[in-house]
Biotite code that builds the C-alpha atoms (Angstrom):
import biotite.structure as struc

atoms = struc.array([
    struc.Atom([51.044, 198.257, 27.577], chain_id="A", res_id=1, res_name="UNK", atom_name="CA", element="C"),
    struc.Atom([48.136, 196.013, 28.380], chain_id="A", res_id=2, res_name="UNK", atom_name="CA", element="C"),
    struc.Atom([44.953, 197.838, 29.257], chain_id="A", res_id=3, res_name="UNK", atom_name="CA", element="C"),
    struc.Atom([42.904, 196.036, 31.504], chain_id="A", res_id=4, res_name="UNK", atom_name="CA", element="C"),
    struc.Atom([38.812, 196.463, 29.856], chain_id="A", res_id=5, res_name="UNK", atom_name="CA", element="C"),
    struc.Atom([36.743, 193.648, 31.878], chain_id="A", res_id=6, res_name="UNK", atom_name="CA", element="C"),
    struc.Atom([36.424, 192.411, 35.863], chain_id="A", res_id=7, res_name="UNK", atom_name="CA", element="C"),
    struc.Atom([34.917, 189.071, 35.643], chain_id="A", res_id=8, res_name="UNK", atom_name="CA", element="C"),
    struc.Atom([32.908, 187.824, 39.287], chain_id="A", res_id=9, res_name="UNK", atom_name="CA", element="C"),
    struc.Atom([31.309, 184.370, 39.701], chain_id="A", res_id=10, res_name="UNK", atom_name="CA", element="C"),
    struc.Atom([28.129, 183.609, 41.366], chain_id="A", res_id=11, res_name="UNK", atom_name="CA", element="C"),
    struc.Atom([26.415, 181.302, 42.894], chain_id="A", res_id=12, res_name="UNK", atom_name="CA", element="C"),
    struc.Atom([22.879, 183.033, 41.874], chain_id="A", res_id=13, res_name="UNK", atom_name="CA", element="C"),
    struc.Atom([23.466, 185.343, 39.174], chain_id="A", res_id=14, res_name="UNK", atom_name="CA", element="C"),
    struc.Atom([20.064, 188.091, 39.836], chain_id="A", res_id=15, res_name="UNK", atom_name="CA", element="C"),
    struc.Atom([20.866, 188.928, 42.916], chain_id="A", res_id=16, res_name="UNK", atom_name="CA", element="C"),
    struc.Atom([24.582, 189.941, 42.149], chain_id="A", res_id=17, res_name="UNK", atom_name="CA", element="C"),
    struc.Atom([23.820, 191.629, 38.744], chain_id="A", res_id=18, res_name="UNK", atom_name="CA", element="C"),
    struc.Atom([20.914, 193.200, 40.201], chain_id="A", res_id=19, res_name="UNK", atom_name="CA", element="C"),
    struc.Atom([23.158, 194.892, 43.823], chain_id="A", res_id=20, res_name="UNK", atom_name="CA", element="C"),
    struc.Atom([25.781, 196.004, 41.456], chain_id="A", res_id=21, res_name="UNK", atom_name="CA", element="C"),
    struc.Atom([23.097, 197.586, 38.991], chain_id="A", res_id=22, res_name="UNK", atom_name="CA", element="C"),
    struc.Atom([21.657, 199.437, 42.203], chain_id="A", res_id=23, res_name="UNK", atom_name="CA", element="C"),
    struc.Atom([25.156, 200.521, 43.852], chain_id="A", res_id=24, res_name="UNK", atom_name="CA", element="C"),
    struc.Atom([26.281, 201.859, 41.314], chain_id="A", res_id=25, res_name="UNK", atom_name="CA", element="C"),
    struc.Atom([23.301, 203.023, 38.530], chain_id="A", res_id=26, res_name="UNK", atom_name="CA", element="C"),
    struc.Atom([24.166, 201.279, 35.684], chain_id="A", res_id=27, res_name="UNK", atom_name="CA", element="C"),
    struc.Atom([22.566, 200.445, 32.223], chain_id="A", res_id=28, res_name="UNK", atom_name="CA", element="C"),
    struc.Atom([20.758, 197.766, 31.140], chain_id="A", res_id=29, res_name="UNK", atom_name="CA", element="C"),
    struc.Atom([23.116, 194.623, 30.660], chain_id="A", res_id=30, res_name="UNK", atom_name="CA", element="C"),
    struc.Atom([24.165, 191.958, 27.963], chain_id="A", res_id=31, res_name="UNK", atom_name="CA", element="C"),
    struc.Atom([23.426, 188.950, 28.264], chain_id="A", res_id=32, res_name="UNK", atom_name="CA", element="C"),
    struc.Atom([25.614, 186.908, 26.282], chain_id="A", res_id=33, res_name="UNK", atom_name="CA", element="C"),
    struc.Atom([24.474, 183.707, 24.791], chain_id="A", res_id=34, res_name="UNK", atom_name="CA", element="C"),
    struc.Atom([27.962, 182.479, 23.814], chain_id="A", res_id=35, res_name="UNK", atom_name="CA", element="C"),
    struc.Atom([29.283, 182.075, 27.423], chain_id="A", res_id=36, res_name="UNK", atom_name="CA", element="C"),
    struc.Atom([26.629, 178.652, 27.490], chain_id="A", res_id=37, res_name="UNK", atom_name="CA", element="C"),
    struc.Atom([30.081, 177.168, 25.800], chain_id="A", res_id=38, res_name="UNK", atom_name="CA", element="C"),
    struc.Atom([31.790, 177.300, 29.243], chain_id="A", res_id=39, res_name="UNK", atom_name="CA", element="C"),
    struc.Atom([28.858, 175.850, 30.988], chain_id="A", res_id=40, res_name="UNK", atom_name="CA", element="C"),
    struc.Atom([27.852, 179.311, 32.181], chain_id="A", res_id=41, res_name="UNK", atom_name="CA", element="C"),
    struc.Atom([25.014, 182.208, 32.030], chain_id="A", res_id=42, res_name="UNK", atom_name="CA", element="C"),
    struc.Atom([26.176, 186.213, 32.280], chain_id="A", res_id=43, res_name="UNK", atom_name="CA", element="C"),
    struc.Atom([25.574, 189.330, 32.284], chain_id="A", res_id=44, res_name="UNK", atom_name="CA", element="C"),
    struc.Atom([28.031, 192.292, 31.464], chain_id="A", res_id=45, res_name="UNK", atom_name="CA", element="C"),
    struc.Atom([27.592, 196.265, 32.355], chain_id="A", res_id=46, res_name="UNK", atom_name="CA", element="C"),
    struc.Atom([29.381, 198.419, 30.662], chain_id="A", res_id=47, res_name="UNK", atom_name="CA", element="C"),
    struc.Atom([31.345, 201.388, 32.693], chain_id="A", res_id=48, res_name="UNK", atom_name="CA", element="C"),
    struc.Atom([32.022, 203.595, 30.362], chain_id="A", res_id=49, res_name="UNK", atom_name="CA", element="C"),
    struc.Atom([34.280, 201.906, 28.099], chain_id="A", res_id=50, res_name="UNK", atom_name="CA", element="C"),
    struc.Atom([35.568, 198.920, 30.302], chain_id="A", res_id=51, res_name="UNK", atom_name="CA", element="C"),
    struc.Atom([33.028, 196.653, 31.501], chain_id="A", res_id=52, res_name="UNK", atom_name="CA", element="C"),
    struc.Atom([31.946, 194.097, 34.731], chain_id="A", res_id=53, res_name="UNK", atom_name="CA", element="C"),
    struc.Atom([30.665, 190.749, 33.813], chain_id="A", res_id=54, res_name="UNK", atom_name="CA", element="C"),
    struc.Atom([29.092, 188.630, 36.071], chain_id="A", res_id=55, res_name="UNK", atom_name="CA", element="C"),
    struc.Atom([29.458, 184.547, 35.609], chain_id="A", res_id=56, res_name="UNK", atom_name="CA", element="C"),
    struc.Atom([27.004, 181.808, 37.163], chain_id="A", res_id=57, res_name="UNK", atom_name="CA", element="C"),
    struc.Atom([27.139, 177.979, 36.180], chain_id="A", res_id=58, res_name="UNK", atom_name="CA", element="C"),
    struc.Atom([24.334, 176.057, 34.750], chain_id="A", res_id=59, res_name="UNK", atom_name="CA", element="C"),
    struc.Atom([26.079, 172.840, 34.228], chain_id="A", res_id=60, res_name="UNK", atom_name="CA", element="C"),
    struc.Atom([27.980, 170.823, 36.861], chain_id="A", res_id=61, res_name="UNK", atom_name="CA", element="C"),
    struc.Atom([31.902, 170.485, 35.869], chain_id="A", res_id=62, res_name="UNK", atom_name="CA", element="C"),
    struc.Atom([32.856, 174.535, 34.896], chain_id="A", res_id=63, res_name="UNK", atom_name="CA", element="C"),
    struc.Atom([35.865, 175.826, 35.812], chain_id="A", res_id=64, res_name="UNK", atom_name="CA", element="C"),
    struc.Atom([33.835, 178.758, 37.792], chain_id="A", res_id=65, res_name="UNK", atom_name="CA", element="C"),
    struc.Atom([31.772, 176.305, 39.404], chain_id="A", res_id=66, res_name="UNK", atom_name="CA", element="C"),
    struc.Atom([34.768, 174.016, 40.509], chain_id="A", res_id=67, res_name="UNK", atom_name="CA", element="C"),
    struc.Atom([35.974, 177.842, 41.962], chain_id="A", res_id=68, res_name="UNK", atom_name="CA", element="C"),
    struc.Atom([32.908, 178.631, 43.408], chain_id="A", res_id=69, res_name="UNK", atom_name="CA", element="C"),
    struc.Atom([33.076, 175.226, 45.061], chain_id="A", res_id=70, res_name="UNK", atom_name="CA", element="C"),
    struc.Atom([36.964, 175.701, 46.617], chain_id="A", res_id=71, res_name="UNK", atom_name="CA", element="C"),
    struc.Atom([36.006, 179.291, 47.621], chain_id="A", res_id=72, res_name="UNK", atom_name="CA", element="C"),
    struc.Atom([32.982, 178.679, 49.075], chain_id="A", res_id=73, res_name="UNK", atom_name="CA", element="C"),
    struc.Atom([31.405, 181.872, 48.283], chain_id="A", res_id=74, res_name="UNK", atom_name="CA", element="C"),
    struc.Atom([30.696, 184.124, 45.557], chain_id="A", res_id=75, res_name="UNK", atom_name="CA", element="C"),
    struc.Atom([34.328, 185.149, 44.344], chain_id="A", res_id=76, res_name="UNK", atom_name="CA", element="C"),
    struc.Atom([36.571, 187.501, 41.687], chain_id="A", res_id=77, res_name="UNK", atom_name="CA", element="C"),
    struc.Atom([36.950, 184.991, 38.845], chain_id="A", res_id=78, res_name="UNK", atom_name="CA", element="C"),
    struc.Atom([38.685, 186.723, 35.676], chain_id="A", res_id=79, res_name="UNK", atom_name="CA", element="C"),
    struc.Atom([40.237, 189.877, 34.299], chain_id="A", res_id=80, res_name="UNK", atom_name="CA", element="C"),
    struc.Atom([40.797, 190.936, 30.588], chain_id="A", res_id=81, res_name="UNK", atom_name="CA", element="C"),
    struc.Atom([42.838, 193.212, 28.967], chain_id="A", res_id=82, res_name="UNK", atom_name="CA", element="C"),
    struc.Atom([43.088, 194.390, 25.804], chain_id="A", res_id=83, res_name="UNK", atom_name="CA", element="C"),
    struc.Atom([46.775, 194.117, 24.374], chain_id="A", res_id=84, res_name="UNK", atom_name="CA", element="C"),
    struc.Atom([48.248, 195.464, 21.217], chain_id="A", res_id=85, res_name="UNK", atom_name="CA", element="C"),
    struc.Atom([50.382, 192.780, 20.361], chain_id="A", res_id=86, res_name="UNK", atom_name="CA", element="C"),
    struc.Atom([48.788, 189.136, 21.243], chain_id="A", res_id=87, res_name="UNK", atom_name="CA", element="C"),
    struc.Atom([51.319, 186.756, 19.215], chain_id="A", res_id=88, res_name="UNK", atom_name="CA", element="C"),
    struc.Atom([54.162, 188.402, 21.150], chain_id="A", res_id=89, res_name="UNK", atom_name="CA", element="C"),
    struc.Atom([52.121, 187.824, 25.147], chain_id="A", res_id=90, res_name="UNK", atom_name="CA", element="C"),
    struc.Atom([51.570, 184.295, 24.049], chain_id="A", res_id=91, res_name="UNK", atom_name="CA", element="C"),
    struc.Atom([54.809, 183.621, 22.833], chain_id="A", res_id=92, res_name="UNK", atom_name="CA", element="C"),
    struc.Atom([56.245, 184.746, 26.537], chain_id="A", res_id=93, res_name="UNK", atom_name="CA", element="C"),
    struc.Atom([53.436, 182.952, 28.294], chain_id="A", res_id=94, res_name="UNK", atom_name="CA", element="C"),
    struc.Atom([54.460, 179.883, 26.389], chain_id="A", res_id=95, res_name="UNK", atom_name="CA", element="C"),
    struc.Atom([58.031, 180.578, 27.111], chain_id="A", res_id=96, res_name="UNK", atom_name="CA", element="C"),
    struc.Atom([57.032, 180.753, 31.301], chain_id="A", res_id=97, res_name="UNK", atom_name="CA", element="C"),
    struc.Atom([55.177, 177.140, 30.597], chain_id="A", res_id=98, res_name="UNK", atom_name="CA", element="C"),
    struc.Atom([51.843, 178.772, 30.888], chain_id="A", res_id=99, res_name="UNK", atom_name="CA", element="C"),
    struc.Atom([49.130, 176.945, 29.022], chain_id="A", res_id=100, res_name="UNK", atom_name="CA", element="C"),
    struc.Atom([46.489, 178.481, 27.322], chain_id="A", res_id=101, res_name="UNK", atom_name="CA", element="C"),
    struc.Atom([42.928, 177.448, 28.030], chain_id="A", res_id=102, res_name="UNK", atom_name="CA", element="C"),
    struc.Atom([40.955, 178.977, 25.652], chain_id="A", res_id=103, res_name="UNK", atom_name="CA", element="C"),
    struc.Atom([41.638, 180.640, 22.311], chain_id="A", res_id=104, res_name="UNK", atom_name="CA", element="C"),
    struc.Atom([39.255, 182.387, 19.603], chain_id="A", res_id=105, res_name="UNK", atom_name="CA", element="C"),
    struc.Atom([40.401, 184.413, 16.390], chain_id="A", res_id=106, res_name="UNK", atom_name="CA", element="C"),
    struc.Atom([36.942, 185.848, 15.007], chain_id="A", res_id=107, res_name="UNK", atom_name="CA", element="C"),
    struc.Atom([37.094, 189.200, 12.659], chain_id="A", res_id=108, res_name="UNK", atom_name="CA", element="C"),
    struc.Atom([36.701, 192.241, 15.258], chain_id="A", res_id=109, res_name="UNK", atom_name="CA", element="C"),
    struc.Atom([38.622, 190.501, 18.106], chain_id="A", res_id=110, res_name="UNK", atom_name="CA", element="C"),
    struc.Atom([41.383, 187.775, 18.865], chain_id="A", res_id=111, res_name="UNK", atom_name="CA", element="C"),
    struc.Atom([41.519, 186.537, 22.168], chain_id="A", res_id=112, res_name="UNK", atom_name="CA", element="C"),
    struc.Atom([42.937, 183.357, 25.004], chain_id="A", res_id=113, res_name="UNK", atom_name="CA", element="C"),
    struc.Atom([42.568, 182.611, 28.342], chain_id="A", res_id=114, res_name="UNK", atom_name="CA", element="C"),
    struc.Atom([45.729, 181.927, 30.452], chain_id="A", res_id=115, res_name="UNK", atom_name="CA", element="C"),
    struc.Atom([45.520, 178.874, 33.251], chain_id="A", res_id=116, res_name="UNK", atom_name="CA", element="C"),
    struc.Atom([44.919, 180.295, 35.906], chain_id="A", res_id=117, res_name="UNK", atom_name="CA", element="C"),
    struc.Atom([47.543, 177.678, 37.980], chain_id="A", res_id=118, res_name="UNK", atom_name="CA", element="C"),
    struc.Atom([50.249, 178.986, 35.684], chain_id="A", res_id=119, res_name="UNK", atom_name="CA", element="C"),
    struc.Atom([49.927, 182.291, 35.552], chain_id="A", res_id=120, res_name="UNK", atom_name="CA", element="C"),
    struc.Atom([48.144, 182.276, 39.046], chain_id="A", res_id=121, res_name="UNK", atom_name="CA", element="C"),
    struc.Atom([45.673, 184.610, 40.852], chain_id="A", res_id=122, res_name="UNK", atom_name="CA", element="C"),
    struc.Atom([42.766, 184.370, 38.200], chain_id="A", res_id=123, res_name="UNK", atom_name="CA", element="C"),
    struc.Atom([42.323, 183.143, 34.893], chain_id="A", res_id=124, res_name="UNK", atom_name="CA", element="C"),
    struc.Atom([43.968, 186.154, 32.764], chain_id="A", res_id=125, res_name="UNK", atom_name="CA", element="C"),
    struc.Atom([42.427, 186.628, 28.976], chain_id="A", res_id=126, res_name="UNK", atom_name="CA", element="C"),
    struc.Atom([44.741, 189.047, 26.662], chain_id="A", res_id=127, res_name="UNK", atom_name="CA", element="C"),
    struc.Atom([42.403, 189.971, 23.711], chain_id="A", res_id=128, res_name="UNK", atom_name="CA", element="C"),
    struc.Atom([42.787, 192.361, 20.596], chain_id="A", res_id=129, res_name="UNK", atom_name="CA", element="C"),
    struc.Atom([39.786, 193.926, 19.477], chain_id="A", res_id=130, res_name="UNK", atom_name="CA", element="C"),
    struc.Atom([39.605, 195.619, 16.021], chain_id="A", res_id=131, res_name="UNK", atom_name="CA", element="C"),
    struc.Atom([39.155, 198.095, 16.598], chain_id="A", res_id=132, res_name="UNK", atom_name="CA", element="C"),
    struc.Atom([40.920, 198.738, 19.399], chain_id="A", res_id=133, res_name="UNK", atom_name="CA", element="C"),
    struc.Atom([38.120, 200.919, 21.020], chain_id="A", res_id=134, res_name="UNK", atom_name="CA", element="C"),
    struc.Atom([35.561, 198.185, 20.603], chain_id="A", res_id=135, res_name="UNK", atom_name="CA", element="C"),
    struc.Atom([34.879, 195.339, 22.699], chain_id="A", res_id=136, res_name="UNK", atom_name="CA", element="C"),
    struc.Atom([32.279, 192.792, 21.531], chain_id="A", res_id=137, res_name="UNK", atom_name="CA", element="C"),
    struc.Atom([31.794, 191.356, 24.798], chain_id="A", res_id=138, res_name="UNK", atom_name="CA", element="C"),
    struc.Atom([29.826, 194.203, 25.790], chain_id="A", res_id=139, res_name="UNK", atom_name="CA", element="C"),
    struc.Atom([27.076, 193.279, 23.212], chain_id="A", res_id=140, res_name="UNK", atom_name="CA", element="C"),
    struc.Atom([25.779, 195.430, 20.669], chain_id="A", res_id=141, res_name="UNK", atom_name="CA", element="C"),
    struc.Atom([25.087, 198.854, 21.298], chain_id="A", res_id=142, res_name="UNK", atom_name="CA", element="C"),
    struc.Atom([26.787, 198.722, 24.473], chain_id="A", res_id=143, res_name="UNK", atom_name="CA", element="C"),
    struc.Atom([28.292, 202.761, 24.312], chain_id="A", res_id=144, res_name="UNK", atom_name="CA", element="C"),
    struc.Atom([24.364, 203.535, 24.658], chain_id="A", res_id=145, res_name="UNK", atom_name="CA", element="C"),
    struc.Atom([23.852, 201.299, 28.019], chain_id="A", res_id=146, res_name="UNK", atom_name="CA", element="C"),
    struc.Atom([27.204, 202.866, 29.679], chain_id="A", res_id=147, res_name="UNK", atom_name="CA", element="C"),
    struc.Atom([27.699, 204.201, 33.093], chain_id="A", res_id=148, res_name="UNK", atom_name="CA", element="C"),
    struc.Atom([29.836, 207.344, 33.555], chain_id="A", res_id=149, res_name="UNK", atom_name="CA", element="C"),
    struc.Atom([32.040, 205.135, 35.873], chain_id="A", res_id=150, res_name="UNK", atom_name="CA", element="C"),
    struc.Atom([34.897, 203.491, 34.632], chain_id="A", res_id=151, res_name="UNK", atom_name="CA", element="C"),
    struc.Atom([37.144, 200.334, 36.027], chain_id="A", res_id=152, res_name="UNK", atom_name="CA", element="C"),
    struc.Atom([40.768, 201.179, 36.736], chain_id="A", res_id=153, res_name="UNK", atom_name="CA", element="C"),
    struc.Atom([42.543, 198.928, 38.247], chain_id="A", res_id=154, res_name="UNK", atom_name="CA", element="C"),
    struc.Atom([42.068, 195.530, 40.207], chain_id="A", res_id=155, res_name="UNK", atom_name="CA", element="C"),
    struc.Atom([43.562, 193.573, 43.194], chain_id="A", res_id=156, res_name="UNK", atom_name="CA", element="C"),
    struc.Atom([45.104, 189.769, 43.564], chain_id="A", res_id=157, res_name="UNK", atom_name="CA", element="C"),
    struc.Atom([45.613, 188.151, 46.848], chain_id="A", res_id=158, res_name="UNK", atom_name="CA", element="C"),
    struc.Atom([48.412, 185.087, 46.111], chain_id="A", res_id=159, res_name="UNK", atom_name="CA", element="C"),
    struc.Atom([50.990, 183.638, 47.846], chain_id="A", res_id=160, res_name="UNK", atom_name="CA", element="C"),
    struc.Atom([54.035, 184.938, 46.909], chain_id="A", res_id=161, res_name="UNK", atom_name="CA", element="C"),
    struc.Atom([52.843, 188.355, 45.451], chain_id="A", res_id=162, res_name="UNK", atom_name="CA", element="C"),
    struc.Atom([56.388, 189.811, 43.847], chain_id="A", res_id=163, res_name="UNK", atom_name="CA", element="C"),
    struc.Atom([56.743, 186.521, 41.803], chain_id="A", res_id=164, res_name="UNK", atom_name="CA", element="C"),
    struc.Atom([53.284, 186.623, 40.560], chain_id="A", res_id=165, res_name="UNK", atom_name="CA", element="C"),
    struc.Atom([53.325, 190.036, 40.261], chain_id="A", res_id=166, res_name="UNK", atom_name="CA", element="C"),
    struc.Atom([57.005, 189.474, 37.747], chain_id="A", res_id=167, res_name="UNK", atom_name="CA", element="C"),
    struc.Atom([54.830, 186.651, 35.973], chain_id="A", res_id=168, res_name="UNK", atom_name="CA", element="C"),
    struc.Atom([51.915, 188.947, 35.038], chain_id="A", res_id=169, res_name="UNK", atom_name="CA", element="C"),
    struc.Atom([54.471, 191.705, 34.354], chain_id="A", res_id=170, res_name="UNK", atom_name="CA", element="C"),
    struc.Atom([56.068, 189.388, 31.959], chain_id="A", res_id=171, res_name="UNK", atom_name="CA", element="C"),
    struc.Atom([53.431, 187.903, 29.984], chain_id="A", res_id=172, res_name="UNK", atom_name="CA", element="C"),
    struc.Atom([51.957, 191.536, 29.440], chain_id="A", res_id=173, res_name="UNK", atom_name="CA", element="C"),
    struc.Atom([54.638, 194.296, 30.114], chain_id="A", res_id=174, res_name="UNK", atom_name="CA", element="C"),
    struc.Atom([53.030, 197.120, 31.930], chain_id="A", res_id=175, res_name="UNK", atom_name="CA", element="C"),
    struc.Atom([49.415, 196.869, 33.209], chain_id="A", res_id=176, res_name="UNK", atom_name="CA", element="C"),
    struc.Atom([49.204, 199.898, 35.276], chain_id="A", res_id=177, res_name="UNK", atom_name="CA", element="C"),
    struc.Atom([47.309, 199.603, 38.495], chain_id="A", res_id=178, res_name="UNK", atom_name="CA", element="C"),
    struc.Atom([47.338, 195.902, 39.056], chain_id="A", res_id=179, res_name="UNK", atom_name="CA", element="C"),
    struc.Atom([48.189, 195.160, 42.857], chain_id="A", res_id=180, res_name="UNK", atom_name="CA", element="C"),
    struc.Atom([49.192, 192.229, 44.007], chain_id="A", res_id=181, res_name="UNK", atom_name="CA", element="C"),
    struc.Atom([48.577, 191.405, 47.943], chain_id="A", res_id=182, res_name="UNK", atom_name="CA", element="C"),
    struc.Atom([50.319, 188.576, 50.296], chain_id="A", res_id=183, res_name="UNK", atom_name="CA", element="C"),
    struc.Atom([47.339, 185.578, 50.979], chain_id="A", res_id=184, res_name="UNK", atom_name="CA", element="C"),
    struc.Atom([48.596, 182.350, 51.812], chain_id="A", res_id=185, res_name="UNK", atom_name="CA", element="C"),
    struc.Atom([45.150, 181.014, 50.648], chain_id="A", res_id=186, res_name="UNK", atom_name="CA", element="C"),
    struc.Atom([45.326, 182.987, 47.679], chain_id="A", res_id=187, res_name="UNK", atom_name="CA", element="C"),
    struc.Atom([41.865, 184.307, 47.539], chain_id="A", res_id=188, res_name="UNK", atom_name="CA", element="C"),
    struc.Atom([42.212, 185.493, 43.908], chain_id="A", res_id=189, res_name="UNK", atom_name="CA", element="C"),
    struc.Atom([40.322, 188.708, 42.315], chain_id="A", res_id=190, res_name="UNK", atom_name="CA", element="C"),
    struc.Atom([39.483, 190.645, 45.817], chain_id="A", res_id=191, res_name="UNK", atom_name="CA", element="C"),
    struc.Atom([39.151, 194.341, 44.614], chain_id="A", res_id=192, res_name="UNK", atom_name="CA", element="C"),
    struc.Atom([38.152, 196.062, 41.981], chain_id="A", res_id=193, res_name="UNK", atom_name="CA", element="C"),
    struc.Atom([39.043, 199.942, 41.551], chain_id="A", res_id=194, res_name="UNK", atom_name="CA", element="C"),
    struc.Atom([36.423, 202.407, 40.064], chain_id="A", res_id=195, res_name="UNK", atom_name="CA", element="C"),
    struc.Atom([37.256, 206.192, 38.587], chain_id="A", res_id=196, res_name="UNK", atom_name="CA", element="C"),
    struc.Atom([34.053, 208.390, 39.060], chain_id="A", res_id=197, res_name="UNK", atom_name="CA", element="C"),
    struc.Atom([33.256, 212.310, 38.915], chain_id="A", res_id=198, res_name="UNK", atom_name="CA", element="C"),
    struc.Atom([31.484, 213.627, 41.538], chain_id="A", res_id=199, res_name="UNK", atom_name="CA", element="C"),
    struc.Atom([33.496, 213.491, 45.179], chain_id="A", res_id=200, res_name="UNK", atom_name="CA", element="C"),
    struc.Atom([34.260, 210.607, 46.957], chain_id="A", res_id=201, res_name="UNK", atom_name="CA", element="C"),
    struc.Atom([32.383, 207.701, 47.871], chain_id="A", res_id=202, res_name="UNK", atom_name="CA", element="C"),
    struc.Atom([32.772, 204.561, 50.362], chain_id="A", res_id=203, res_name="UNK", atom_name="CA", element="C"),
    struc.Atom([33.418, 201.369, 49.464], chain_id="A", res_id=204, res_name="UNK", atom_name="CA", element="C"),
    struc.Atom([31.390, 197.859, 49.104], chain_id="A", res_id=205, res_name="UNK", atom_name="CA", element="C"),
    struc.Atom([31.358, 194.557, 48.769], chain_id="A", res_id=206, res_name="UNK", atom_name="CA", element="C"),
    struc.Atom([29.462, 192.534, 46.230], chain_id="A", res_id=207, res_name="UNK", atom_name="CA", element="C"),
    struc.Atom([30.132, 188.679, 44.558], chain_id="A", res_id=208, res_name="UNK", atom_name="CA", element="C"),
    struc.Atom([33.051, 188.350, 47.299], chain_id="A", res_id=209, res_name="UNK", atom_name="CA", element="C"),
    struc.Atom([35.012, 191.273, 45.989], chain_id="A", res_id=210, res_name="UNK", atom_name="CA", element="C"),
    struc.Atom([35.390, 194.660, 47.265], chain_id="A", res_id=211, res_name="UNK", atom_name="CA", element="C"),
    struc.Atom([34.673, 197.882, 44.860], chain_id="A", res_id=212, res_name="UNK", atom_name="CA", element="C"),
    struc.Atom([36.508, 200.504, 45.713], chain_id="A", res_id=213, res_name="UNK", atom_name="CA", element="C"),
    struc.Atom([36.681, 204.327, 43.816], chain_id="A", res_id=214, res_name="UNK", atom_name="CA", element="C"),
    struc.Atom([39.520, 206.511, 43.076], chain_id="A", res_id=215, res_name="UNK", atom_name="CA", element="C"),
    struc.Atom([38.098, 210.119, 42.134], chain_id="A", res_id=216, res_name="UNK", atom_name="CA", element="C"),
    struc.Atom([38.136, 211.373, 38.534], chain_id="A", res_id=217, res_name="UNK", atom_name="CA", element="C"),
    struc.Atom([37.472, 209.678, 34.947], chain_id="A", res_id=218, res_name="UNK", atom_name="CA", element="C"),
    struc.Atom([41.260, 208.965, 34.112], chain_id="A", res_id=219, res_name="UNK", atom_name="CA", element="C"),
    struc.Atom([42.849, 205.611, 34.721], chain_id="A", res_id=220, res_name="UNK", atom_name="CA", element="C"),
    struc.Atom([45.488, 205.682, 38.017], chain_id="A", res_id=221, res_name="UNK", atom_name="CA", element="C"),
    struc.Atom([48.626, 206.253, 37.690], chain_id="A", res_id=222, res_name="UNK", atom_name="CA", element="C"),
    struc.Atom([50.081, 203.930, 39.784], chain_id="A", res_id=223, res_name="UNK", atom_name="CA", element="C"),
    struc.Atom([52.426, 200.764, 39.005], chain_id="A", res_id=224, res_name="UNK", atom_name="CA", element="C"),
    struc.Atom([51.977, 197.047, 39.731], chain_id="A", res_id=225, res_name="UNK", atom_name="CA", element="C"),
    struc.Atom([52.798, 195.795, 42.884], chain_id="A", res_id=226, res_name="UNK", atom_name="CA", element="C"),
])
């Protein structure tokens, strides 16, 4: 089973963002990860207990979340990452679907890729095995220390054809519990983000062009793709 651990957003002007979802929903003090100027790009990353929510903004002309930001318009729901136990067998099946990788690192406490986010479609998927498996070292160091009692649970796609992307996903990863998939015929992407918290309910919002929504308790849902 794939466990989904990051929800990526990209913005046009990354303070603002980082700094409403800080506010809404009292988190730590995040990572900024120096790395991420590979892609062209400048972040910062929260962690929510033990998942985490990045937020992506270019500084170079040419990115693949700029070119996004561009067809979108708006701020927008660019990535999500899941930690998977066996990462030579998802590839093998993405290759087999003719799904090209994009990006690919081996380094000693993780192993990760980025799927194409035309083949696989939706978003730009990255299937990752950290070593452990309870670390994650795109949080940054010391990130357990900076976390939120909140924690993200699940996550929503808007595509065209929603049962054949969600049988594409399904494939390439096996089960990836509450992963909906939603009929757009622009296919919007990453539109909602799902959030387990103690303490009652609470309404929903809208930051970076995606909707965070909450589900009450601290356990992941229970319910399947759609």
């Amino acid at each position: 089973m794939a466990r989904l651990r990051q929800a990526v957003l990209a913005a046009r002007e990354l303070e603002p963002v980082a700094a409403r979802l800080r506010a809404e929903l009292d988190l730590g003090e995040p990572f900024a990860d120096p790395g991420v100027s590979y892609f062209g790009l400048r972040n910062v990353v929260f962690a929510l207990a033990d998942t985490f929510v990045e937020v992506v903004s270019p500084v170079r002309d040419s990115t693949s979340a700029g070119r996004l930001l561009e067809r979108r318009g708006r701020d927008c729901g660019y990535m999500l990452m899941f930690a998977v136990e066996d990462l030579d067998g998802a590839r093998s099946r993405a290759r087999q679907l003719g799904i090209r990788e994009v990006f690919e690192v081996s380094l000693e406490d993780i192993s990760e890729v980025h799927l194409h986010p035309a083949d696989i479609r939706g978003a730009i998927v990255s299937l990752s095995t950290p070593r452990p498996p309870e670390s994650w070292r795109w949080g940054g160091p010391g990130w357990s220390d900076r976390s939120a009692p909140v924690r993200l649970v699940g996550a929503t796609i808007a595509v065209r054809e929603p049962r054949e992307v969600a049988k594409r996903w399904r494939t390439v990863l096996g089960e990836i519990g509450d992963i909906r998939f939603v009929e757009d015929e622009a296919e919007r992407g990453l539109v909602e983000v799902r959030l387990a918290r103690d303490g009652g309910p609470r309404d929903a919002f809208e930051i970076g062009g995606v909707r965070f929504a909450f589900v009450n308790g601290g356990s992941e849902s229970e319910e399947d793709v759609r």
